[in-house]
C-alpha positions in Angstrom: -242.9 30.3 -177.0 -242.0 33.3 -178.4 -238.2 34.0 -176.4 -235.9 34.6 -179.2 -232.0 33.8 -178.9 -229.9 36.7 -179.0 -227.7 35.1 -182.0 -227.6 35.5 -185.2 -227.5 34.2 -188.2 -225.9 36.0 -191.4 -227.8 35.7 -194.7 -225.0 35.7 -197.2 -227.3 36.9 -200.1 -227.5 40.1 -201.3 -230.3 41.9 -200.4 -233.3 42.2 -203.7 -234.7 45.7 -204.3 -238.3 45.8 -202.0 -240.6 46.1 -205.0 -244.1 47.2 -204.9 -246.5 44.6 -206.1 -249.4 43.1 -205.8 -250.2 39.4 -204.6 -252.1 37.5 -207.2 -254.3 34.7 -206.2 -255.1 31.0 -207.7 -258.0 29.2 -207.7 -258.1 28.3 -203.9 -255.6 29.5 -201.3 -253.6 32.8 -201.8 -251.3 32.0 -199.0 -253.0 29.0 -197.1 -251.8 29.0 -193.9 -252.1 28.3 -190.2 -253.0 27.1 -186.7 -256.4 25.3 -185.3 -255.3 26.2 -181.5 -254.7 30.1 -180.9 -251.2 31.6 -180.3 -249.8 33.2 -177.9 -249.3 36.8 -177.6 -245.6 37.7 -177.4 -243.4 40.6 -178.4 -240.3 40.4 -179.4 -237.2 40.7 -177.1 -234.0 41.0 -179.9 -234.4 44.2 -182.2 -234.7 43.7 -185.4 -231.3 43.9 -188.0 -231.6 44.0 -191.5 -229.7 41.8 -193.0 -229.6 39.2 -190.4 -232.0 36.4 -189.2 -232.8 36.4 -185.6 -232.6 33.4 -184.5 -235.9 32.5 -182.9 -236.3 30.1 -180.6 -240.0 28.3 -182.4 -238.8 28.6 -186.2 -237.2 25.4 -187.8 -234.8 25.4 -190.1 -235.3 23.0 -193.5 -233.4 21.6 -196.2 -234.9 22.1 -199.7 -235.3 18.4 -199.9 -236.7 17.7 -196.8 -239.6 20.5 -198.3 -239.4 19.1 -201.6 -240.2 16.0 -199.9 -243.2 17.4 -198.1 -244.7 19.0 -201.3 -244.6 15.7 -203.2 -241.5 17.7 -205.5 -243.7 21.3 -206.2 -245.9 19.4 -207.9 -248.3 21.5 -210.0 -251.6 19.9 -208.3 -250.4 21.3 -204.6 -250.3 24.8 -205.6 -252.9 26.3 -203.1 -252.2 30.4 -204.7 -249.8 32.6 -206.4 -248.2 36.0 -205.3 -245.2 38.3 -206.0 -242.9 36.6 -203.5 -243.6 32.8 -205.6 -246.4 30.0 -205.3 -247.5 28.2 -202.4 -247.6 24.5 -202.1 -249.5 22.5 -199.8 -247.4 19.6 -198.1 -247.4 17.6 -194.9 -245.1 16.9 -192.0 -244.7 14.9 -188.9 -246.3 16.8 -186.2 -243.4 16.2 -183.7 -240.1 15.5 -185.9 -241.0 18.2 -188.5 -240.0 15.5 -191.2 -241.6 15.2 -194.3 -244.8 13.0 -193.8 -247.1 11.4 -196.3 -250.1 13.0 -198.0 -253.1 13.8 -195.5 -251.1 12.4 -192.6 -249.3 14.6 -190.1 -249.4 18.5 -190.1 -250.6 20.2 -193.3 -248.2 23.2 -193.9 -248.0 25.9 -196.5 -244.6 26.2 -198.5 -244.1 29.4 -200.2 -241.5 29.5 -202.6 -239.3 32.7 -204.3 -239.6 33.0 -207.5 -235.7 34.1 -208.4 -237.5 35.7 -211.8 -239.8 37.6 -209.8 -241.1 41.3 -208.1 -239.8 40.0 -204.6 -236.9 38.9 -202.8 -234.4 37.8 -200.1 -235.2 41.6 -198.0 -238.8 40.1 -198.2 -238.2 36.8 -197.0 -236.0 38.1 -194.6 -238.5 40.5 -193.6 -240.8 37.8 -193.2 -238.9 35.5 -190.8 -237.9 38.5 -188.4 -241.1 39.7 -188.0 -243.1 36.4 -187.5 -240.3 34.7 -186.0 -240.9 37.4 -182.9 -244.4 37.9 -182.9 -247.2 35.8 -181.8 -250.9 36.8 -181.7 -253.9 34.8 -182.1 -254.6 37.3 -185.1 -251.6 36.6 -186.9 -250.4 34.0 -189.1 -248.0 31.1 -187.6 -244.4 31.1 -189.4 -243.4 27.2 -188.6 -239.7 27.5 -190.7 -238.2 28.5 -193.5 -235.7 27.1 -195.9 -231.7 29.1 -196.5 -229.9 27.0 -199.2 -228.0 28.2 -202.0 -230.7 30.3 -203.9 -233.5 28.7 -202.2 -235.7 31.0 -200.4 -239.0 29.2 -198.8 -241.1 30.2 -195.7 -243.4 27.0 -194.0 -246.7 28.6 -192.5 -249.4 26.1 -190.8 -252.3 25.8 -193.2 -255.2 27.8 -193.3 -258.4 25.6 -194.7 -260.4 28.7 -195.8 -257.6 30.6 -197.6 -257.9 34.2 -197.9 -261.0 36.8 -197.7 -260.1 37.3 -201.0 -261.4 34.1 -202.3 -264.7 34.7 -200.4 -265.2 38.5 -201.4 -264.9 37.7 -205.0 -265.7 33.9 -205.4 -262.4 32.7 -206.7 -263.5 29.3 -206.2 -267.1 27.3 -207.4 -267.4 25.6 -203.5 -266.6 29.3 -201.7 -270.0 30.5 -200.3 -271.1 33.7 -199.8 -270.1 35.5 -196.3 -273.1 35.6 -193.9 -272.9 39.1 -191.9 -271.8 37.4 -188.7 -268.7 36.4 -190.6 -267.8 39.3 -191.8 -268.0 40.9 -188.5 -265.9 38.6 -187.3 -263.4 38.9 -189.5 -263.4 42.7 -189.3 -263.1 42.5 -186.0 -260.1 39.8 -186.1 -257.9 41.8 -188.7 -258.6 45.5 -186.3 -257.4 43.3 -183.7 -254.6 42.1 -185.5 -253.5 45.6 -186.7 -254.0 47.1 -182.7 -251.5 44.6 -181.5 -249.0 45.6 -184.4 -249.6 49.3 -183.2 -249.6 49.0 -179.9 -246.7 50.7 -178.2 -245.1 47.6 -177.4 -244.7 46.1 -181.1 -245.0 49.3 -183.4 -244.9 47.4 -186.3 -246.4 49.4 -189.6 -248.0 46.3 -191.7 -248.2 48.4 -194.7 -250.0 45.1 -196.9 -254.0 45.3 -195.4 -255.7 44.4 -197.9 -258.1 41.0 -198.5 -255.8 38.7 -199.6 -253.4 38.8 -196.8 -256.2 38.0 -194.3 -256.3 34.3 -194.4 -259.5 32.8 -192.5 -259.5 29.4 -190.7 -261.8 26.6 -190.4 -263.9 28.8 -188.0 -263.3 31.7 -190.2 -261.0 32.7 -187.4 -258.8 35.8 -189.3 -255.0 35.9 -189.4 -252.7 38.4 -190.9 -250.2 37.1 -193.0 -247.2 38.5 -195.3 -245.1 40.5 -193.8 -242.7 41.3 -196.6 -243.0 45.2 -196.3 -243.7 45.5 -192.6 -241.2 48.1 -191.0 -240.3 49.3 -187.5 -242.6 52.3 -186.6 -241.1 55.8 -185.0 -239.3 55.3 -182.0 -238.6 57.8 -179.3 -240.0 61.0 -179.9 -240.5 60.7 -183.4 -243.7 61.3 -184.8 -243.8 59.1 -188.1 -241.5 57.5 -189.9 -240.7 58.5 -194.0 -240.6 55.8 -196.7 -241.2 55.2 -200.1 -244.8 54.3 -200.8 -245.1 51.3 -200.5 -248.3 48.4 -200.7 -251.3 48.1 -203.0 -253.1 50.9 -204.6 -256.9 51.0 -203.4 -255.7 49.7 -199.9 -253.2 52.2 -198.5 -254.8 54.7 -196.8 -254.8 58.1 -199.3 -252.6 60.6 -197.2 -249.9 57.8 -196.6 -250.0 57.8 -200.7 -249.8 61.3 -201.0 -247.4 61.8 -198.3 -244.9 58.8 -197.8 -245.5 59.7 -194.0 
């Protein structure tokens, strides 16, 4: 788990504008994802290539019916949250054919679905699949697939049954109880880990999205970091930073990267 092919596949689409946004939540689940058993660490082996999907060796491909299927057709009572990439749905799939399966049998999964009117894109959902396609950590959220058909742009994550710290922090929900301080250190203490293994020399991944939302908690309130939209490559060689345009949520990027780009 973890090897990734060396071939690639082309996505055809042109490439969106990387917006800045923020991720809005629904009652429930921002994005409601992932595993009960913890993953294992990898790194991956195949650079990343704008533009193209690395093919990885974990990461199933789906037809837009077969997740249409799975999500009982989008229907409005599976939406677990909302965010600038599109709404996430919650469906089900067999465990080992990764068919669609019948409500509460099988795998629960979480579809997220672009939104072709909104702030995100095909760079994000490419993004996405490239990064989490290559990297597995117990800390980090567990891409299962994704969907490329016509316009169709969805990503399949395992579900997460306590959605996002978000939901906790500011009650989103009438059955979300308040965090009892041993929680909350373990969650603080899953995301730094998280983060350390994106910034350790091996990975250098910049996450550039920290903020309460993307830290979806599981039954155990075990913490994984999720969207990956505007992750980027940190410096390589004997570069000391690497320049972009601001990029994130305002009140979670750290103030000199704000001022600075750097």
């Amino acid at each position: 788990m973890g090897s990734c092919f060396s071939v690639r596949i082309k996505a055809e689409s042109p490439l969106h504008n990387d917006v800045n946004s923020t991720y809005g939540n629904k009652e429930g689940n921002d994005l409601s994802c992932t595993s009960s058993k913890a993953s294992p660490i990898s790194v991956p082996t195949t650079p990343r290539t704008e533009g193209e999907i690395l093919q990885s060796s974990n990461l199933r491909s789906f037809s837009f019916n077969e997740l249409k299927t799975a999500t009982r057709n989008f229907r409005p009572d599976s939406v677990l949250g909302e965010g600038g990439f599109g709404c996430v749905f919650k469906g089900w799939i067999d465990e080992r054919l990764f068919t669609a399966a019948k409500p509460g049998t099988g795998m629960v999964i979480a579809v997220k679905r672009l939104n072709q009117e909104g702030f995100q894109g095909h760079h994000e959902w490419l993004a996405e699949i490239n990064y989490l396609g290559q990297l597995h950590h117990p800390n980090l959220v567990k891409l299962v697939g994704y969907c490329l058909e016509d316009d169709h742009r969805l990503l399949v994550y395992e579900f997460m049954a306590r959605g996002s710290l978000e939901n906790h922090l500011f009650r989103r929900s009438s059955y979300v109880q308040p965090l009892s301080w041993s929680h909350r250190m373990k969650i603080a203490l899953g995301a730094a880990k998280g983060i350390a293994f994106l910034h350790s020399d091996k990975v250098q991944v910049i996450y550039r999205d920290v903020k309460s939302s993307n830290i979806l908690l599981d039954s155990n309130y075990n913490v994984k970091l999720s969207d990956f939209g505007l992750a980027k490559d940190g410096p390589t060689g004997d570069k000391s930073h690497v320049s972009t345009r601001v990029m994130g949520t305002y009140g979670y990027a750290a103030p000199e990267y704000m001022a600075t780009g750097k």
